[in-house]
C-alpha positions in Angstrom: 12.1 -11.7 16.3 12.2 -9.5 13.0 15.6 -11.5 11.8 13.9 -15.1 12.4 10.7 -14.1 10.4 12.7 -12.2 7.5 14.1 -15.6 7.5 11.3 -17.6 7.5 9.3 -15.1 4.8 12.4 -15.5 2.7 12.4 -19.0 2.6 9.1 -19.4 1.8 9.3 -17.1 -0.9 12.1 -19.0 -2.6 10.3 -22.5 -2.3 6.8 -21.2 -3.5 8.6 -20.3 -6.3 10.2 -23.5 -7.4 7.2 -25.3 -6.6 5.1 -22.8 -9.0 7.6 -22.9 -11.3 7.3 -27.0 -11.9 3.7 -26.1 -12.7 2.6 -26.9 -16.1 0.3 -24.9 -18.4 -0.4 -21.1 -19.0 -3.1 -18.9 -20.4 -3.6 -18.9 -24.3 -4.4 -15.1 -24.3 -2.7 -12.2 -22.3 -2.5 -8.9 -22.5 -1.7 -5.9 -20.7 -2.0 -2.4 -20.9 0.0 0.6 -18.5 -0.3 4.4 -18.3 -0.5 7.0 -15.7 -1.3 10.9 -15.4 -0.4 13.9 -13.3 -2.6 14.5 -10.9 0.0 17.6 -8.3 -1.7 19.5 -5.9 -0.4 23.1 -5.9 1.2 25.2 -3.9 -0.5 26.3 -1.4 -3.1 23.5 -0.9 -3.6 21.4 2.0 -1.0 18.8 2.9 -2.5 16.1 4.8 -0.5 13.4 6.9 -1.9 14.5 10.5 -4.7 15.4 12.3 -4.3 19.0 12.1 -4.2 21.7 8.8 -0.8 22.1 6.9 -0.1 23.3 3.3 2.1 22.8 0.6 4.9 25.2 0.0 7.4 23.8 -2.5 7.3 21.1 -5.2 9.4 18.2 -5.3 8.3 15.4 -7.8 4.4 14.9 -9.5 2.3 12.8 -7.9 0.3 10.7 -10.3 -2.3 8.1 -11.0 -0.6 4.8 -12.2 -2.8 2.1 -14.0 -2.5 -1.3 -15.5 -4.6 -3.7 -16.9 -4.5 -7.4 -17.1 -6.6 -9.0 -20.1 -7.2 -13.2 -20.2 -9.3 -12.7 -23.3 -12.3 -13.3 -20.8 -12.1 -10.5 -18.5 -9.9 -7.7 -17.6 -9.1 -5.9 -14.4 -7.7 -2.2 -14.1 -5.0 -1.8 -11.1 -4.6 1.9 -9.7 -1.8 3.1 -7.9 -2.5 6.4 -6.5 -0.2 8.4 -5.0 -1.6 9.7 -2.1 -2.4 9.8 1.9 -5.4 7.9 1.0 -8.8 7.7 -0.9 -12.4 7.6 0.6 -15.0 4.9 -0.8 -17.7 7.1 -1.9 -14.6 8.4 -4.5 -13.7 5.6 -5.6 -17.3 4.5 -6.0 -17.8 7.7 -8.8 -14.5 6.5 -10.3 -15.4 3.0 -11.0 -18.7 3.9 -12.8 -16.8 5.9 -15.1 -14.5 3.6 -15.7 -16.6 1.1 -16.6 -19.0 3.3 -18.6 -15.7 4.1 -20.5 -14.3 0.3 -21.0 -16.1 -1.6 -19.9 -14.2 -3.0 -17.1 -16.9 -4.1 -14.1 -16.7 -1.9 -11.6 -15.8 -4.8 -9.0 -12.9 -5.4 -11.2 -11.0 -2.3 -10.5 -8.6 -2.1 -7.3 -7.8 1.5 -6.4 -4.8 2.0 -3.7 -3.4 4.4 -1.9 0.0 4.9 -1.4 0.1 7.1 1.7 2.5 9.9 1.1 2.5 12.3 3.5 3.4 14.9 0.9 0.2 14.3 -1.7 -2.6 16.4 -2.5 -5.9 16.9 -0.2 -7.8 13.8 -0.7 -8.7 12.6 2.6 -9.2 12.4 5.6 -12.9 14.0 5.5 -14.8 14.6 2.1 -16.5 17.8 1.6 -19.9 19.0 3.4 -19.4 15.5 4.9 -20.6 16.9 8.1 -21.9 20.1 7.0 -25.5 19.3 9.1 -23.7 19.1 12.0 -23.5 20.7 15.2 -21.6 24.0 14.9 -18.9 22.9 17.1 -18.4 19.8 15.4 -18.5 21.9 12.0 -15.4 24.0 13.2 -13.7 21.0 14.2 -13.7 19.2 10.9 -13.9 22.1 8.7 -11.4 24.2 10.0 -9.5 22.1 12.1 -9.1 18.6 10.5 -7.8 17.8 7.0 -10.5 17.9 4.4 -10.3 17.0 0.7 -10.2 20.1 -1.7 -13.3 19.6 -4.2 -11.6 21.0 -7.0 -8.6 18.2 -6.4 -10.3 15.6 -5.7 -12.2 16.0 -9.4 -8.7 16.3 -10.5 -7.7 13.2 -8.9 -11.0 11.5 -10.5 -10.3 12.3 -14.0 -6.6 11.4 -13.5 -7.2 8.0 -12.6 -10.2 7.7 -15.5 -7.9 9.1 -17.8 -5.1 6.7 -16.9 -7.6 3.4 -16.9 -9.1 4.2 -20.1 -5.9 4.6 -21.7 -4.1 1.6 -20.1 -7.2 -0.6 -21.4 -7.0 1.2 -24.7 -3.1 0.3 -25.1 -3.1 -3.0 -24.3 -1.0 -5.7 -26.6 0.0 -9.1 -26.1 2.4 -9.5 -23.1 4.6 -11.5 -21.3 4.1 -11.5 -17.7 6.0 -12.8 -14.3 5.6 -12.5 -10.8 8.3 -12.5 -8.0 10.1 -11.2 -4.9 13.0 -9.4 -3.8 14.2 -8.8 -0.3 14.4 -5.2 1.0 16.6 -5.1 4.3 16.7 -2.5 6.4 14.4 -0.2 4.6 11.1 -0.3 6.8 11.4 -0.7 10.6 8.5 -1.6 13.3 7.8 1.5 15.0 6.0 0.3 18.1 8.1 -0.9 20.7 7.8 -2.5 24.0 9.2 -0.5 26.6 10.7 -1.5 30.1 7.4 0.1 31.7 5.2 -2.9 30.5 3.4 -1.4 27.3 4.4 -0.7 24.0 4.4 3.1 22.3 5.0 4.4 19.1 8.0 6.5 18.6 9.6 6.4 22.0 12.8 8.3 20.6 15.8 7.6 18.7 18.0 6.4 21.5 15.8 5.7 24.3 17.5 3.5 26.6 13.9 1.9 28.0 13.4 0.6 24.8 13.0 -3.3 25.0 12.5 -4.8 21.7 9.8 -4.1 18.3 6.5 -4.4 19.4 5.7 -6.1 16.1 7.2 -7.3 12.4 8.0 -5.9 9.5 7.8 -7.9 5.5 11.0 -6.8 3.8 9.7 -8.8 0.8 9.3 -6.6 -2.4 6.2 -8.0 -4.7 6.1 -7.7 -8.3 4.0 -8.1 -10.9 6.5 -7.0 -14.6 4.9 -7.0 -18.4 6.8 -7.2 -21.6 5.8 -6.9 -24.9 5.8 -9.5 -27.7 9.4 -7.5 -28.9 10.8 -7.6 -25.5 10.3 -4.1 -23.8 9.1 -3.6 -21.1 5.7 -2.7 -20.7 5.5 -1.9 -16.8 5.4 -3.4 -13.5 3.0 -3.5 -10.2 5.2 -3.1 -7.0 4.3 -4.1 -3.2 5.8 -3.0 -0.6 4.9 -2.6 3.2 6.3 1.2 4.6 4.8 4.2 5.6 5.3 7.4 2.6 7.1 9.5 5.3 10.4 10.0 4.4 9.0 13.3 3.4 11.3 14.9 0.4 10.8 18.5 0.7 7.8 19.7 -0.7 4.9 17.8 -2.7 6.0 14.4 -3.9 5.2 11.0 -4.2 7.7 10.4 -1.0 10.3 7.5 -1.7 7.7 5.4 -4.2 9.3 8.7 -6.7 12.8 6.7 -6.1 11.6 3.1 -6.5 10.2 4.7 -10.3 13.7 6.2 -11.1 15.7 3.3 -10.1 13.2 0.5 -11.9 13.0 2.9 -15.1 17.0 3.5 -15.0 17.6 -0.6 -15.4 14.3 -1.5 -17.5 13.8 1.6 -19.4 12.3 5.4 -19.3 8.7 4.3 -20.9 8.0 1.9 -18.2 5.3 3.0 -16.1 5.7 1.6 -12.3 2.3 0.9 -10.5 2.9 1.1 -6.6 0.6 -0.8 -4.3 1.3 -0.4 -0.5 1.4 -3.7 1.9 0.1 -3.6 5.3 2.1 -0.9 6.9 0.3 0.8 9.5 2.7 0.4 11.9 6.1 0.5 10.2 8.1 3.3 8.6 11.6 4.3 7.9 12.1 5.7 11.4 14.7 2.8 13.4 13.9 4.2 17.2 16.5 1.4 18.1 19.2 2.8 15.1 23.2 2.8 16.4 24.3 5.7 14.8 23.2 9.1 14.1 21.6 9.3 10.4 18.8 11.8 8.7 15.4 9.5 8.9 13.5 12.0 6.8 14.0 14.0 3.7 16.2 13.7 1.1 18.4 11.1 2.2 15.3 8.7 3.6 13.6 8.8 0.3 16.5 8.1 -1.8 17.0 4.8 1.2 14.2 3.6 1.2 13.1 3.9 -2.3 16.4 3.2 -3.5 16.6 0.1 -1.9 13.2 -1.4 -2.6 13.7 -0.7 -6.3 16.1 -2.3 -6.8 15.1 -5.0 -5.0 12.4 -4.7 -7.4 14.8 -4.5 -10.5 16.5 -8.1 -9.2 12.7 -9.7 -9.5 12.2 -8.2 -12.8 15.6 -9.4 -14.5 14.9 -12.7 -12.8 11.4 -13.6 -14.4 12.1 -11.6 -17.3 13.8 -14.7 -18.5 10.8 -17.0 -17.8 8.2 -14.7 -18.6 5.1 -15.8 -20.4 1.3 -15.5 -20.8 -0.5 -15.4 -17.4 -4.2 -16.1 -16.4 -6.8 -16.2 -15.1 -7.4 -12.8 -14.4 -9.9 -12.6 -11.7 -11.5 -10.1 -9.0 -14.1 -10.6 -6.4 -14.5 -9.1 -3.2 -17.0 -9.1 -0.1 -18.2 -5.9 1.7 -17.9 -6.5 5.9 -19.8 -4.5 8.5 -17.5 -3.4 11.0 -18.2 -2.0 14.6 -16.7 1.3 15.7 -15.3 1.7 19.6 -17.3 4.1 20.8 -15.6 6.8 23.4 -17.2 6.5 27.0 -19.4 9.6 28.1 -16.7 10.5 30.8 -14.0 10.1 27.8 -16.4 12.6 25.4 -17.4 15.0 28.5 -13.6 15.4 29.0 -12.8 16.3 25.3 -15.6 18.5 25.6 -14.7 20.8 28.4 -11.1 21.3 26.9 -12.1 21.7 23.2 -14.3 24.4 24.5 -11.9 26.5 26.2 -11.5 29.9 25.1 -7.6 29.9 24.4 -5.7 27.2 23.0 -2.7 28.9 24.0 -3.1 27.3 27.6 -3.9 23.8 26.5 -1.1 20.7 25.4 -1.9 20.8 21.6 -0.8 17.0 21.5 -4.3 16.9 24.3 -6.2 19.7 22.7 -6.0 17.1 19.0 -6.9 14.0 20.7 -9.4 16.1 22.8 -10.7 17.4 19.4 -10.7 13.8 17.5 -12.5 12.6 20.4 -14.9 15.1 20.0 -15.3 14.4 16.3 -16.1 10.6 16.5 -18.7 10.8 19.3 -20.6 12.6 16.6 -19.4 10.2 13.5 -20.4 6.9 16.1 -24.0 9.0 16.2 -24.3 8.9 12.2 -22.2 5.2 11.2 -22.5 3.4 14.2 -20.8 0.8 11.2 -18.3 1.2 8.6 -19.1 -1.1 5.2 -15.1 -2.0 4.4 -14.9 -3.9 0.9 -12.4 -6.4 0.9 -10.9 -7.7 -2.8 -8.9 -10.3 -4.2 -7.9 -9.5 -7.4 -5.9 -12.3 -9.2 -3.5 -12.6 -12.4 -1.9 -16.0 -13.1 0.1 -16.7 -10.0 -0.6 -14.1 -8.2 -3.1 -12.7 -5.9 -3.6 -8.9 -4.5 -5.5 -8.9 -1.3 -6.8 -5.7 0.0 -8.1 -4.3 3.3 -9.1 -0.4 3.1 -7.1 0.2 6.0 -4.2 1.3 7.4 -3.3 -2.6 8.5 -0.7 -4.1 11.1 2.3 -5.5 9.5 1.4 -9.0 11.0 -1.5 -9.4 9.0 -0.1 -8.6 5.9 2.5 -11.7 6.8 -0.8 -14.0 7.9 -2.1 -13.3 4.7 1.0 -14.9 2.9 1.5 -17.7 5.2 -2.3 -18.4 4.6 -2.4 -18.4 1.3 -2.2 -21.4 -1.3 -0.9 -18.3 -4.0 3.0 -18.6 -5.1 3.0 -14.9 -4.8 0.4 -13.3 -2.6 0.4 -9.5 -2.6 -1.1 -7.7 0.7 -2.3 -4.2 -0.5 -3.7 -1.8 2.4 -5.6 1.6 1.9 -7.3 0.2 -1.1 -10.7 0.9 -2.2 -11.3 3.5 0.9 -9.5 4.6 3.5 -11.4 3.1 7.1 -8.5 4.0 9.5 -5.5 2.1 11.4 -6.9 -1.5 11.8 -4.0 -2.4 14.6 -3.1 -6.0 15.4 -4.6 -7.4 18.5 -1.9 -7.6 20.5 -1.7 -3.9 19.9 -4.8 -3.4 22.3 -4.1 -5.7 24.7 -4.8 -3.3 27.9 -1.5 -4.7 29.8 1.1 -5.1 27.3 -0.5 -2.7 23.8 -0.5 0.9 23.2 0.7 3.4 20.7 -0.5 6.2 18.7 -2.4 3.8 16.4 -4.8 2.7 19.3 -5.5 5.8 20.4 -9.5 6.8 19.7 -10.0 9.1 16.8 -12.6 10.0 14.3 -10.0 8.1 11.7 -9.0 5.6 14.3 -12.1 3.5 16.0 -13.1 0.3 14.5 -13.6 -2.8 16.9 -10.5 -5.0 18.4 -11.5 -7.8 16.0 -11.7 -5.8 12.8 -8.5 -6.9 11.9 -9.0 -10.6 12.4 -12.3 -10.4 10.3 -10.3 -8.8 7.1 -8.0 -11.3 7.4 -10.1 -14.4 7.9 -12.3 -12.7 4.7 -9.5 -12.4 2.8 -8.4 -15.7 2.7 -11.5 -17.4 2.4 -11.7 -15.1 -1.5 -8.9 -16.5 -1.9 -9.5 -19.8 -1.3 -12.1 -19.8 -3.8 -9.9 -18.6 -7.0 -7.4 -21.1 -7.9 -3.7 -20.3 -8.8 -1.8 -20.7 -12.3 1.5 -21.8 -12.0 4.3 -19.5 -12.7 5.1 -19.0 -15.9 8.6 -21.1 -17.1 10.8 -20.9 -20.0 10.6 -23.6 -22.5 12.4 -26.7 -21.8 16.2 -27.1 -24.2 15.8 -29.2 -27.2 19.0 -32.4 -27.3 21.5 -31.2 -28.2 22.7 -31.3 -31.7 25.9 -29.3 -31.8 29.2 -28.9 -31.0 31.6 -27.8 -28.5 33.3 -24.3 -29.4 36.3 -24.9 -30.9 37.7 -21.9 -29.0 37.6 -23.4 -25.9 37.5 -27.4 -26.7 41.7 -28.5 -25.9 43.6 -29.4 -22.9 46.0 -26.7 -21.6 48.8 -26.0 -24.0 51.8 -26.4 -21.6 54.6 -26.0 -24.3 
């Protein structure tokens, strides 16, 4: 199933392409602007990637706030790249205002993502005093229990990606843009599968003869968005790609994106700054459960893999429309805000939770049961307060291309719906973006026969309704719909010919 539809997303890349690129017409103005800042946690701050507290004890590679903007010479939009487990909406919210306070830039114009490291700074999953009125029990479960963003990093965090906007709108010049794909193999792998019992799981085990086949797809395609200036360097680039950040380089890093920035800046030069947008990944990773040899999935080795291979997948795009590369417009955002339904645990479910969170020694208890027990514990009381989650969606469009966003962790399938059902040559899925609302899984996923997994399981991070996905989707496409694409940018047509062969090279063979 994954080889027919690499196939069939392949193809369909290639011919959206051509067709684009018989398009005629461009935009008279474009410019573009890049920059990025630091913004490390340090040692010794909370490391989130689970449901439980861990901390940072060495330092690999910074983790920073990457912008670009994109300037028509009617409006502009600011794209952030943070790298990160994820980012809550009432943050990005205080971010945008400043933003546009600073530049100008309307605050619906700015798409702030998430990359999902594992190994990033304590931004998520709760904010601050968010349930400071609660229960005391509930208190201790979020407080000192749960990950919670650092207050001090997360204004750290906000002036990073401020800092980075404002100076990415400030160095703007007039550019030469392209769009394109490349075709990273092997690099992100489904990590549901369907097992021989009749339901799918995440992670059965490396190995695990019960395995049937994935439970879903993965989208080995590579997005990019490149920028040169008028003298031909090269400004920077937006990537897209759909994996987890869990290769997990030891210590606090930017996971394997750190990789796709040292490969792209090794072929296109040091000063480009490499914006990294993730696609819908929520159930895919580097992990192959079904892998035929023994090999290291995380660390080192993983990150160098995966990010290796993406950029240069990414560096085979750029040389390719490098040569084409021209103005692009419109540049255009919009968005919609959707009211989204939690599942809500059943009184037996909570009652349950209850009893075993309660116990007096932990010591006794399954701590896989005791965290669920806890998250269950958790959302009851978050179901009380936001019965509904407001999830903006955005669409957020230069030239040929289009970035659609969900603020969730989103199912690999529809992050491929969203480029089968899209009129856009290149259409760029982008999940976490904007706020972080949870896994949205596919609906197969929770079919009660054949789904399953850690991603349906009911948490306070995990809980929105079985068509939440479907309704992100459908929203999606309808903004984009409404925006119309530019054709791909070509490079002018040769003039006839007026010279003459090379005299080097003009004879028959000399035989004599």
């Amino acid at each position: 199933m994954q080889t027919a539809m690499r196939g069939v997303a392949t193809a369909a890349a290639v011919l959206a392409f051509l067709g684009a690129a018989r398009g005629e017409g461009s935009a008279a103005v474009f410019k573009a602007g890049f920059a990025e800042r630091d913004v490390s946690p340090a040692i010794g701050a909370e490391q989130p990637g689970g449901y439980g507290k861990a901390y940072h004890r060495k330092f690999h590679d910074p983790c920073k706030a990457r912008a670009a903007v994109f300037d028509d010479g009617k409006a502009r939009v600011a794209i952030v790249g943070l790298d990160a487990i994820g980012i809550r909406g009432q943050t990005v919210r205080e971010v945008r205002a400043a933003i546009e306070a600073k530049t100008g830039i309307p605050a619906g114009s700015i798409l702030v993502s998430a990359s999902h490291t594992h190994t990033g700074g304590p931004t998520a999953l709760f904010l601050p005093g968010e349930f400071a009125d609660a229960p005391p029990l509930i208190r201790d479960m979020v407080e000192k229990e749960s990950v919670i963003a650092d207050p001090a990093y997360l204004e750290k965090v906000k002036a990073g990606i401020v800092d980075a906007v404002v100076e990415a709108d400030a160095k703007r010049v007039p550019a030469r843009g392209g769009a394109g794909y490349g075709l990273a193999e092997g690099g992100a792998v489904n990590r549901r599968v369907l097992m021989k019992q009749g339901h799918a799981m995440t992670h059965p085990g490396v190995g695990n003869p019960d395995i049937v086949e994935p439970a879903g797809p993965v989208d080995p395609q590579v997005g990019v968005l490149g920028a040169w200036d008028e003298s031909g360097k090269m400004l920077g680039c937006v990537v897209n790609f759909a994996c987890h950040g869990t290769t997990g380089p030891e210590g606090i890093s930017a996971d394997y994106i750190y990789y796709i920035e040292k490969t792209i800046r090794g072929l296109m030069g040091e000063d480009a700054t490499v914006v990294f947008l993730p696609g819908m990944a929520g159930d895919v990773t580097q992990v192959d459960n079904r892998i035929a040899f023994q090999a290291k999935q995380f660390g080192e080795g993983a990150a160098r893999f995966v990010g290796g291979t993406v950029g240069a997948e990414a560096c085979k795009a750029l040389v390719q429309m490098e040569r084409h590369a021209g103005p692009l417009g419109p540049v255009v955002a919009t968005s919609r805000v959707l009211h989204l339904k939690r599942r809500i645990p059943s009184p037996e479910h909570v009652a349950a939770a209850l009893e075993l969170v309660q116990k007096p020694d932990k010591a006794g208890v399954d701590p896989t049961e005791w965290t669920f027990a806890k998250e269950t514990v958790v959302l009851a009381e978050r179901v009380k307060r936001e019965p509904t989650v407001d999830a903006e969606v955005q669409a957020v469009q230069v030239g040929p291309a289009v970035f659609l966003t969900s603020p969730a962790e989103y199912f690999c399938q529809y992050g491929l719906d969203l480029k089968a059902g899209s009129k856009f040559p290149f259409t760029f899925p982008v999940s976490l973006a904007n706020d972080a609302v949870g896994y949205v899984p596919h609906e197969t996923a929770l079919d009660p026969q054949t789904g399953g997994g850690y991603e349906t399981r009911l948490t306070s991070y995990s809980n929105l309704e079985p068509t939440a996905g479907r309704q992100i989707t459908d929203a999606l496409l309808d903004l984009a719909s409404k925006l119309t694409p530019a054709p791909a940018p070509r490079a002018p047509g040769l003039p006839p010919f007026q010279g003459k062969p090379w005299t080097y090279g003009d004879r028959r063979p000399q035989l004599d």
